[in-house]
C-alpha positions in Angstrom: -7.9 -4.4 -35.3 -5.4 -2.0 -33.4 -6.1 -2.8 -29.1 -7.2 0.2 -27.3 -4.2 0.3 -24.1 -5.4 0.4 -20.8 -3.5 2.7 -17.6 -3.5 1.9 -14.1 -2.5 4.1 -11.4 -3.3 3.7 -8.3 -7.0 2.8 -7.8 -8.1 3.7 -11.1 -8.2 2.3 -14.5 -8.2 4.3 -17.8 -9.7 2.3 -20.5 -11.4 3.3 -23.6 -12.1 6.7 -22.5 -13.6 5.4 -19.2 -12.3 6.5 -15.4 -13.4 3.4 -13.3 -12.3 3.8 -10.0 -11.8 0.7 -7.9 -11.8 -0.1 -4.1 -8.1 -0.9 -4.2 -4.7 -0.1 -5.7 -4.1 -1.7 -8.2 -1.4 -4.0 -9.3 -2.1 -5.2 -12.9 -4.7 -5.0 -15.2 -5.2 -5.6 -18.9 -8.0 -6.5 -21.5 -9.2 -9.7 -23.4 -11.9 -8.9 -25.6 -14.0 -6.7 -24.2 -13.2 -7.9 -20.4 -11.0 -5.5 -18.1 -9.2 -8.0 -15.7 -7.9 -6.5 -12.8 -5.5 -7.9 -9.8 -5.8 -5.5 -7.1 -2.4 -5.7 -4.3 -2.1 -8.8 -2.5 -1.1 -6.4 0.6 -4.3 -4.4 0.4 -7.0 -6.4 2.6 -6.7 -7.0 6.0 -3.7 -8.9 7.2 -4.4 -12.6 8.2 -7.1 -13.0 5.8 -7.9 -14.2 2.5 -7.9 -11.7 -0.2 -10.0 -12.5 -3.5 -8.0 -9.4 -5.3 -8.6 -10.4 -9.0 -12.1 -9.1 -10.6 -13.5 -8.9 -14.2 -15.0 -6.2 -15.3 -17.1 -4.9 -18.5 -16.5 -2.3 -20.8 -18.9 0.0 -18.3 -16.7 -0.9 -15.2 -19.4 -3.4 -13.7 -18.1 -6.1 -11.9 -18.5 -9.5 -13.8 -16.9 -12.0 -11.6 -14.4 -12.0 -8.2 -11.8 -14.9 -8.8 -12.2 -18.0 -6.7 -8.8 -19.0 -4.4 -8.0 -22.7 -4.6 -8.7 -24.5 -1.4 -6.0 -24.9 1.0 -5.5 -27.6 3.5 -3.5 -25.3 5.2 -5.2 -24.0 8.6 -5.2 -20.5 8.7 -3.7 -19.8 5.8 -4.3 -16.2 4.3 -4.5 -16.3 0.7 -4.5 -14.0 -2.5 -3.1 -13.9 -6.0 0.3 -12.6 -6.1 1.1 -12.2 -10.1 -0.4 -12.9 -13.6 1.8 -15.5 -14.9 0.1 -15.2 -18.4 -2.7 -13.3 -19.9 -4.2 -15.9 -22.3 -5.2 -18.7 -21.0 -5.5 -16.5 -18.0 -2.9 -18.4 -15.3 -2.4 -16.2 -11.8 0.4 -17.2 -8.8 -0.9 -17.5 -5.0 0.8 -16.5 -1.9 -0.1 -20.2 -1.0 2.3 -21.6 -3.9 -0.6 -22.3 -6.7 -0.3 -22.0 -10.2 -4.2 -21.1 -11.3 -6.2 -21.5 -14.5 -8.8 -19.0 -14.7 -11.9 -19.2 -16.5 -11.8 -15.4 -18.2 -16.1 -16.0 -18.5 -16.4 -17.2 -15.1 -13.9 -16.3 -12.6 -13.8 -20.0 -11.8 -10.6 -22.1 -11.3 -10.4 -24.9 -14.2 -7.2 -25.8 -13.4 -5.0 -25.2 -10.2 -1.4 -27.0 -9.2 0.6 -26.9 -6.3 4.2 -25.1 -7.1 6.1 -24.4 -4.3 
């Protein structure tokens, strides 16, 4: 079974001959399954905050799930994903020096550790 490709350009993303536009520029995005997962610029939000930049969506563009950060003991920190390390499992870098596991179904963190 031949994968349809997906395009990204700025805050738009081409899939299976679907425009969805998005809130935000966009830095990566592919599928798994039928699930569009999206990472949005880490530089896009509002500077000294926390930036939950990577979404799910369906094959309709509806939002399924907004990632969870991992919790930092860090006051003050600002976080946000920074790069998809790998697609499947789904495993995404943080500007806070985290390696996370991502549930694809869920958005939820299974599995996070501390890198940096």
């Amino acid at each position: 079974m031949a994968t349809i490709p997906i395009e990204f350009i700025d805050c738009s993303v081409i899939w299976n001959c679907r425009h969805i536009d998005l809130p935000f520029p966009i830095k990566d995005a592919f599928v798994v399954g039928k699930t569009i997962i999206v990472l949005f610029k880490q530089d896009a939000a509002d500077l000294g905050k926390s930036f939950q930049n990577l979404i799910a969506l369906d094959s309709n563009g509806s939002q399924l799930w907004i990632a969870a950060l991992p919790e930092v003991q860090i006051n003050g920190i600002a976080d946000a994903y920074l790069q998809i390390v790998s697609r499947e499992p789904l495993i995404v870098y943080t500007w806070s020096g985290y390696d996370c596991t991502i549930d694809i179904a869920t958005g939820k963190i299974l599995k996070q550790q501390f890198t940096k």
